[in-house]
N, C-alpha and C positions, 0 to 999 in steps of 0.2 A: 779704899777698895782698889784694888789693883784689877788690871786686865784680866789675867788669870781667874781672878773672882768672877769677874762679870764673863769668862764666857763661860764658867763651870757652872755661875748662876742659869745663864742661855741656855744653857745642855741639861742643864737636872728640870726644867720648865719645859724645855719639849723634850725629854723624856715621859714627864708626868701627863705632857697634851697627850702622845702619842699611847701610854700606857689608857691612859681616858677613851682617849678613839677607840681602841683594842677591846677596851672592856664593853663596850656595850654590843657587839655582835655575841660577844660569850654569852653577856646576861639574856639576847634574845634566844640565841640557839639551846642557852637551859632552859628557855617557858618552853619551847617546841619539845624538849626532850619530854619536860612535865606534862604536856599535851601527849603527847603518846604514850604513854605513861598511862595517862588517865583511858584513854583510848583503849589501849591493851586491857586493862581492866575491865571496862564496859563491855567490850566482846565477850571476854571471859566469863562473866556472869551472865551472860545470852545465850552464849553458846553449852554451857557447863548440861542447864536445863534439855536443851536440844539434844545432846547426847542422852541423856541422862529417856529422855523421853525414847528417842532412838535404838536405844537398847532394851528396852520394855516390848517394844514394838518387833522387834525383831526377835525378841525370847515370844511375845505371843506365835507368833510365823511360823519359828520352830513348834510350836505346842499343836498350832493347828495342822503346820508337817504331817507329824505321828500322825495325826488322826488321820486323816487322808490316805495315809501311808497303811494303816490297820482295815481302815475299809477297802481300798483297793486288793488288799492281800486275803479279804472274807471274798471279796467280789471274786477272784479268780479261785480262792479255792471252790467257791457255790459252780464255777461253772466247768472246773472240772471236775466236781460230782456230778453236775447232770448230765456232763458228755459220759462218765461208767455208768451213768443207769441208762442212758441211752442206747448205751451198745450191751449193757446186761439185757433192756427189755427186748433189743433187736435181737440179741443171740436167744432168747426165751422164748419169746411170742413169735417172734419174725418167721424162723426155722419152719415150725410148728403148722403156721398159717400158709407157708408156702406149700409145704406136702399137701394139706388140707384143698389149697386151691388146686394144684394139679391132680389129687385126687376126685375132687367135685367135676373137674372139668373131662375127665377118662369117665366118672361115669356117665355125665350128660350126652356125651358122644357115641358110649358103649349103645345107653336107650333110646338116642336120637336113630342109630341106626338099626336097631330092634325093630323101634314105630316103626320105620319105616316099611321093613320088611314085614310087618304085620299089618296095615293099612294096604300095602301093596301100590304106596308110591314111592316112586326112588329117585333118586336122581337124574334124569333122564336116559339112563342105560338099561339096555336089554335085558331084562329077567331072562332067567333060564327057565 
């Protein structure tokens, strides 16, 4: 064996330490990779349901939306019917009842001041 042999022997031996050394950070950094790996999965199947639920939840929201959405629209059409009957029964009755009272009240005045002049008290002013 010549020199040459023994240091190409030296150099192919720690080549092989140093590829050794080298290897075992690889083979941890692949279980970490396989760890998250597994990780990624396990969310996955957690989460998949959670949406899945999420979106059920949120089609009921809309559903009970509409409905709310339908009653509010009965609620405002009932109360603007009752405001035109309101102003039907005012323009109907109302009109009606106001002649009425100022008629009732010309007369009470007309015979308040009749009595009068036929009882022969008046107001405290000089008869003629």
């Amino acid at each position: 064996m010549s020199v040459g042999d023994v240091a190409g022997l030296i150099a192919a031996v720690a080549f092989g330490a140093l590829v050794g050394f080298l290897a075992l950070p690889l083979v941890k950094l692949g279980k970490v990779f396989d760890a998250a790996t597994q990780s990624v999965k396990d969310v996955t199947e957690h989460t998949l349901p959670v949406i899945d639920e999420t979106a059920a939840t949120i089609a009921g929201t809309n559903a009970q939306l509409a409905k709310v959405d339908t009653v509010t629209t009965a609620a405002a059409e009932i109360t603007q019917n009752a405001s035109a009957l309101t102003a039907l029964v005012a323009a109907t009755v109302g009109r009606p009842l106001i002649r009425l009272a100022a008629f009732s009240y010309g007369v009470r005045t007309a015979l308040g001041g009749f009595a009068q002049k036929v009882t022969g008290k008046g107001s405290g002013k000089a008869q003629a």
